[in-house]
C-alpha positions as CSV (number, residue, x, y, z in Angstrom):
1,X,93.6,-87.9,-68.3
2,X,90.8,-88.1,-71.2
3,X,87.2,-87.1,-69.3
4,X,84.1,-87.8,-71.1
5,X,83.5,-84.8,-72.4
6,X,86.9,-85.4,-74.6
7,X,86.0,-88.5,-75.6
8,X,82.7,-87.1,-76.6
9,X,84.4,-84.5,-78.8
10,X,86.7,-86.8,-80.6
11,X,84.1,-89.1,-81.2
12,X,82.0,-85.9,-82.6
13,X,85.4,-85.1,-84.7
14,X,85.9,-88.9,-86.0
15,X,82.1,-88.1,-87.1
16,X,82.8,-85.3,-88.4
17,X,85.6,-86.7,-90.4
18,X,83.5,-88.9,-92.5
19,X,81.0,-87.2,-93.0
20,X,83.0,-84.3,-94.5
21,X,85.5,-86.3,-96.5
22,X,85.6,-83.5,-98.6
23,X,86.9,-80.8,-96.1
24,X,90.3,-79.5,-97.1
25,X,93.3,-80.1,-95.0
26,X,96.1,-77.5,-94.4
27,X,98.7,-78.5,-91.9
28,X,101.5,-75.3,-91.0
29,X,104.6,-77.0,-90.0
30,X,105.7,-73.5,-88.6
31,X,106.4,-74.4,-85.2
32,X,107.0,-78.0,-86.2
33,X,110.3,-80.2,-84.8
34,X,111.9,-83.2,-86.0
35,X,113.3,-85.4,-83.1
36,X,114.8,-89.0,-84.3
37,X,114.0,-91.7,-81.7
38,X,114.6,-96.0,-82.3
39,X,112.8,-97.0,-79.3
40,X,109.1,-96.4,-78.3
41,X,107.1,-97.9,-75.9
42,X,103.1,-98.1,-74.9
43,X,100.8,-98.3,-72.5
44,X,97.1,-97.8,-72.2
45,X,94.3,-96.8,-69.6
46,X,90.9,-97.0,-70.5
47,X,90.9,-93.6,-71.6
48,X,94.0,-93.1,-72.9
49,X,97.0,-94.6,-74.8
50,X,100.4,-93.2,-73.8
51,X,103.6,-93.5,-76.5
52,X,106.4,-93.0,-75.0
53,X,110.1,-92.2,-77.8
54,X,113.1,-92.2,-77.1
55,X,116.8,-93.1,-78.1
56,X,118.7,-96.0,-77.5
57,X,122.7,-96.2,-77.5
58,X,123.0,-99.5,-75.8
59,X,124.8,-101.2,-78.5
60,X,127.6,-103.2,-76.4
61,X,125.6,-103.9,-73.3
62,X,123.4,-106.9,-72.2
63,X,119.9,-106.3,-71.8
64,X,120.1,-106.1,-68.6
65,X,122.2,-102.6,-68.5
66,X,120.2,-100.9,-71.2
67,X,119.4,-97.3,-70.6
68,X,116.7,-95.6,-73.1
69,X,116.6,-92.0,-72.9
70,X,113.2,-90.6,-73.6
71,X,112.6,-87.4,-75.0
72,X,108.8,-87.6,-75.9
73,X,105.4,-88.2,-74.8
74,X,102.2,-88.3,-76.7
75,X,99.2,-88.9,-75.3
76,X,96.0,-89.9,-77.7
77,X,92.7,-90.9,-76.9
78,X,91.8,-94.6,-77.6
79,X,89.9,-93.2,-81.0
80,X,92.8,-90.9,-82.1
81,X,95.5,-94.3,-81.5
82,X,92.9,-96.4,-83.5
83,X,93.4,-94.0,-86.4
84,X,97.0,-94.1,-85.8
85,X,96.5,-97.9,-86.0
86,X,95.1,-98.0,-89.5
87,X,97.8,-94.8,-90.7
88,X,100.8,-96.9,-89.6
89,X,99.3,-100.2,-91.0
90,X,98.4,-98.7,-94.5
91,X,102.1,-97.1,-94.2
92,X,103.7,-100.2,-93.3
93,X,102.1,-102.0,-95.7
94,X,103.4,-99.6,-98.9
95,X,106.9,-99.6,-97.2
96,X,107.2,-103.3,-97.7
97,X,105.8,-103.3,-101.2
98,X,108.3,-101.2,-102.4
99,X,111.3,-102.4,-100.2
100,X,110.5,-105.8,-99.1
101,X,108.9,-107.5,-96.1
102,X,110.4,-106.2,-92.6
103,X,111.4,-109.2,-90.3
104,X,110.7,-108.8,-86.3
């Protein structure tokens, strides 16, 4: 669970962030994995918001049998899923100007 002190720090970072716009940015993807997943789920507490991914292969079955394997957690603070808010927006948004409005 997020204490205080965390939430302190990424609200310190989120500060940080903007007031620094021009920091560069290198991200090492040396340890990095790629994991596909169709299904994923949330849930929040106060101080943190929980995304649960997984797969689903439950194409012949009623709802009521489906089984979702899930093979990953991540676990944000509320400020770091707010910024994962507007990413995924902004993404979302560019996906369906060049391909065409999503339905669902």
């Amino acid at each position: 669970m997020a204490t205080k002190a965390a939430q302190d720090k990424d609200e310190k970072a989120a500060a940080g962030e903007q007031a620094s716009s021009a920091a560069k940015v290198r991200f090492n993807s040396a340890n990095l994995k790629s994991s596909y997943a169709n299904f994923c789920n949330a849930t929040s507490t106060r101080e943190e918001v929980v995304l649960n991914f997984g797969v689903s292969n439950n194409w012949d079955r009623t709802p009521q049998d489906m089984e979702i394997e899930l093979s990953h957690r991540i676990v944000l603070s509320p400020f770091a899923a707010k910024r994962l808010h507007t990413l995924l927006a902004k993404l979302m948004t560019e996906y369906e100007t060049r391909y065409g409005e999503l339905k669902g």
